[in-house]
C-alpha positions, 0 to 999 in steps of 0.5 A: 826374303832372300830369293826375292832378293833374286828377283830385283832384276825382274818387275814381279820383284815387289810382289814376291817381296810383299808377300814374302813380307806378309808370309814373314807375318803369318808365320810370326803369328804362329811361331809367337804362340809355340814358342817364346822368342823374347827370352835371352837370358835365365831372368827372361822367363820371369818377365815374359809369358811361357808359350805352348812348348814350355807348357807342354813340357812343364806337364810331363815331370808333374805327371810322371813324379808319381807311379799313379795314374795322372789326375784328371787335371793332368788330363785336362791340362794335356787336352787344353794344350794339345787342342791348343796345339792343333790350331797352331798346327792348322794355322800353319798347315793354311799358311803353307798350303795356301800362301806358300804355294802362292808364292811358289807359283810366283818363284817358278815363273821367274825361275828361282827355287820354290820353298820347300813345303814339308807335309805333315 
């Protein structure tokens, strides 16, 4: 984490670090469920589960081949990924509001820069 790289001056420098290290973490965790980050190349995608974006988007050309109404297991599909979705989005709204402003606090009394916390 680079502003506790500013810190190496100052004995709250392993701490910022450490819990930069564990927000890294956390926000890994979240990440992980969103997106695939293991695909480098085209084959990839045969060997590496597809996460929740690439779910998503693999629903709307099935739903809209046809001029009907989606199925019921379109539906179905759309609230199972959506639910999925939301919980990744509340794991990463605790993160941020809890160990982000944890370490901002921690930033702001050394005089560096808060992370910026973008509300949703």
């Amino acid at each position: 984490m680079a502003r506790a790289a500013r810190t190496a001056t100052a004995g709250a420098a392993s701490t910022i670090a450490a819990q930069g290290q564990a927000l890294e973490v956390k926000l890994a965790s979240v990440e992980d469920e969103l997106v695939q980050m293991n695909i480098r190349e085209g084959n990839d995608v045969l060997t590496y589960p597809a996460k929740l974006n690439n779910l998503i988007a693999a629903l709307a050309p099935v739903v809209a081949a046809t001029d009907t109404a989606p199925t019921a297991q379109s539906y179905e599909v759309f609230k199972d990924l959506s639910s999925r979705l939301e919980r990744q989005l509340a794991r990463l709204d605790e993160i941020m509001e809890r160990d982000v402003a944890a370490i901002n606090k921690l930033l702001e009394v050394q005089h560096i820069s808060a992370i910026p916390i973008r509300h949703r």
